[in-house]
C-alpha positions, 0 to 999 in steps of 0.5 A: 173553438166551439164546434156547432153539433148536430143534436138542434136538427135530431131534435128537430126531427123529434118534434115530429113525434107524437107529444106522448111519446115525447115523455117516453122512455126504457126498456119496456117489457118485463126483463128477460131471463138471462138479461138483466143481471150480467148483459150490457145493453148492446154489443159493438158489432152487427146492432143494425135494425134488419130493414135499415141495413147500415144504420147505426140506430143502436150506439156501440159499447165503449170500452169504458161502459163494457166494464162498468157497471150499472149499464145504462138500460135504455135501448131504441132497438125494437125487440121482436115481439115487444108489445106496442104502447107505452110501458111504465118501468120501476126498479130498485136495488142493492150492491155491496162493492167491497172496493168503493174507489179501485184502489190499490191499498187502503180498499173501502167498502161501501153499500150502495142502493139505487132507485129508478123511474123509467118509461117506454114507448113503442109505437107504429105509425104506417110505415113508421115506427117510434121508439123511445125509451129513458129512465131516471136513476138515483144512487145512494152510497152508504158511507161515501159522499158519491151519490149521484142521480143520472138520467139515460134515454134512447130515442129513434123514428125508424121511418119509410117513404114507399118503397125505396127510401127508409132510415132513422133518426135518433138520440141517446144518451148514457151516464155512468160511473167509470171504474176503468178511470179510478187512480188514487180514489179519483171516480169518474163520472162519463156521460156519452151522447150520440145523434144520427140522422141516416137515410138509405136508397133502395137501387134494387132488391139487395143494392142501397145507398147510404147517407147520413149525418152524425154527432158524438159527445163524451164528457168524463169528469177527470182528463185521464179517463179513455179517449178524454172528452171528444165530441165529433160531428161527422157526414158519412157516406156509403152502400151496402148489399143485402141477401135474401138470407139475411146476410149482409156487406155495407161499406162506409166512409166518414169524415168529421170535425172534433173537438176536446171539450174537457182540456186546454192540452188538445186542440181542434182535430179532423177525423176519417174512418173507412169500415167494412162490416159485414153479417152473416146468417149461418143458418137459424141458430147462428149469426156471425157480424164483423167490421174492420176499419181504419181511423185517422185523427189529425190535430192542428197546431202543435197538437199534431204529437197527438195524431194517431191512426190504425186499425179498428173493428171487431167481430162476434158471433150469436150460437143458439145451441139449444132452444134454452141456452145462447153462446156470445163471444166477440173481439174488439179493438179501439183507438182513444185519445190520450191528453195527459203529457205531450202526444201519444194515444190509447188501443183497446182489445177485449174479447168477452164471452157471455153464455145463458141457460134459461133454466124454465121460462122463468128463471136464467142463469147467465155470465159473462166473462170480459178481458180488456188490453189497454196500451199507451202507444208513443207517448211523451211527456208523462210516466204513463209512457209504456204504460199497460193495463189489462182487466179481467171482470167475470159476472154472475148472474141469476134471473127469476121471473116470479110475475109477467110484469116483475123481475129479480136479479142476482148478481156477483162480479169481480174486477181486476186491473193489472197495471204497469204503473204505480199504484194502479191495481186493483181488486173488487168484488161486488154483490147484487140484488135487484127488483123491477116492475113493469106496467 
């Protein structure tokens, strides 16, 4: 059954932008030091715009894209000190990746080269800010038939009405190769959307309610990648309290009606979440955020072998400990689907750590470390009952900054899966360069 979504009334509320900034799209200023070889493009928890408190404008990192790689760069977030206007961007590169296909024997290795095109905008209007961001991609393999184009965009209207109402509208979209997925030369492609339209109520100084409409999509080109291809549209509803600090409580609930879009094995679902996500401003050099939640998936039918539920959520922390080096650290645990056999689901914990030195203003060193558990909990009717899987990927990366407006990345990274099943392991290691404009 097709469910209706909710992306025709986000890009209603697109419309309303200026037709320029429509055609707009990516990170826009020059590439941080320290940023643009080993860092995704955002952290699953705590990404919240400081005046907009509760709204999810900046979509959480998947378990899939966190380990794979290129991350899509586009962001809606507006950077402090980000320059108004709009930005061109340009960027091409080169990795040598000596296990093309994650497999266990038979490893091939491969060059692969990638030119994007890409743009931003970033602009006030009264109380009102746009920022939008896209970039089309074009990745070449050397001796493999994988060549892919993607095309990844980020878009949201930040907006205020006086003094108490204020929120976001927003779209996005992220499309890239699954590495985590890869069983027997299989490669994935996944492509994963979100809409959000959110609304808050000022009762006060520090009280807000909050509002708001979302929709997610994930499409995966193979029926066994995490969480297979769900699409949800859902209301949520919450308030939250704010410090005049920084600090921060917002509690949330959520219902939504899915659906999996790439196989006749599920069926219809209903979906709840309850979450508590908190910030804390520890003081000038160090922010703590944290969410915990618990999510219900229900399925009709026969299907109902497949519902699952638990406890989700995370927690970070940001340490500036010197006015040159920055220390993230963070735990994650999700739940996903699983649509192979007959019942069962999938739960992620990682933890990640990710250090940066900049060295001088122009040039950073940075890391980051990611460690990934993956377990199929009671399932039936397949050989990946019991199965486990544990990732291990480390990241090098160095950034030099020749030019204000161009940027050079050096990257090396290894990955490494250790999997109960058959055949399933692997090792890779990767090497990169990358150059990149910006107008």
């Amino acid at each position: 059954m097709k469910k209706r979504t909710l992306r025709p009334l986000v890009l209603g509320a697109a419309c309303l932008l200026p037709a320029a900034a429509l055609h707009a799209q990516t990170a826009g200023q020059s590439p941080q030091p320290g940023q643009l070889a080993v860092q995704p493009t955002a952290e699953p928890v705590g990404q919240y715009m400081g005046q907009s408190m509760g709204i999810s404008a900046i979509v959480p990192v998947s378990p899939a894209q966190s380990i794979s790689q290129p991350f899509p760069p586009v962001s809606a977030y507006p950077d402090e000190g980000e320059p108004l206007g709009l930005r061109l961007r340009a960027r091409g590169g080169v990795e040598r990746d000596s296990n093309v296909l994650r497999t266990a024997t038979g490893e091939q290795s491969d060059t692969i080269t990638s030119l994007g095109l890409g743009l931003r905008y970033n602009q006030r209007f009264g109380q009102q800010r746009v920022v939008i961001d896209a970039e089309a991609a074009r990745f070449d393999f050397d001796k493999l038939g994988l060549d892919y184009t993607t095309l990844n965009y980020a878009g949201a209207l930040y907006w205020r009405l006086g003094s108490r109402w204020e929120g976001v509208a927003s779209a996005d979209r992220r499309q890239f190769r699954d590495v985590t997925t890869n069983v027997g030369g299989i490669v994935n492609r996944r492509t994963e959307r979100n809409e959000v339209i959110e609304a808050n109520y000022r009762l006060g100084a520090s009280l807000r309610l909050i509002a708001g409409a979302l929709n997610s999509q994930v499409d995966n080109t193979t029926i066994n990648a995490w969480d297979g291809s769900p699409q949800v549209s859902s209301i949520r509803l919450g308030a939250g309290y704010e410090s005049g600090t920084g600090s921060s409580l917002v509690a949330r609930y959520r219902h939504g009606d899915g659906e999996y879009r790439n196989t006749a094995a599920g069926s219809d679902f209903k979906e709840r979440e309850a979450e508590l996500l908190a910030r804390w401003v520890v003081g000038p050099k160090t922010t703590v955020n944290g969410r915990i939640g618990r999510l219900e998936r229900e399925h009709t039918g026969a299907a109902v072998t497949r519902d699952f539920s638990g406890t989700v959520g995370g927690i970070n922390a940001t340490w500036d400990a010197t006015a040159k080096t920055r220390l993230l650290v963070g735990w994650q645990r999700d739940l996903g689907a699983y649509l192979l056999g007959t019942g069962g689901y999938q739960r992620s914990e990682r933890f990640y750590v990710a250090p940066v030195w900049r060295i001088t203003t122009q040039t950073a060193l940075s890391a980051r470390y990611e460690r990934d558990r993956r377990t199929w909990e009671n399932v039936t009717g397949s050989t990946d009952a019991g199965r486990a899987d544990t990732f291990n990927v480390l990241a090098l990366g160095v950034d030099w900054q020749p030019r204000r407006n161009v940027g050079v990345g050096l990257q090396y990274r290894t990955e490494e899966r250790d999997s109960s099943a058959a055949g399933a392991n692997f090792r890779a290691n990767v090497l990169g360069l990358s150059v990149r404009l910006t107008i």
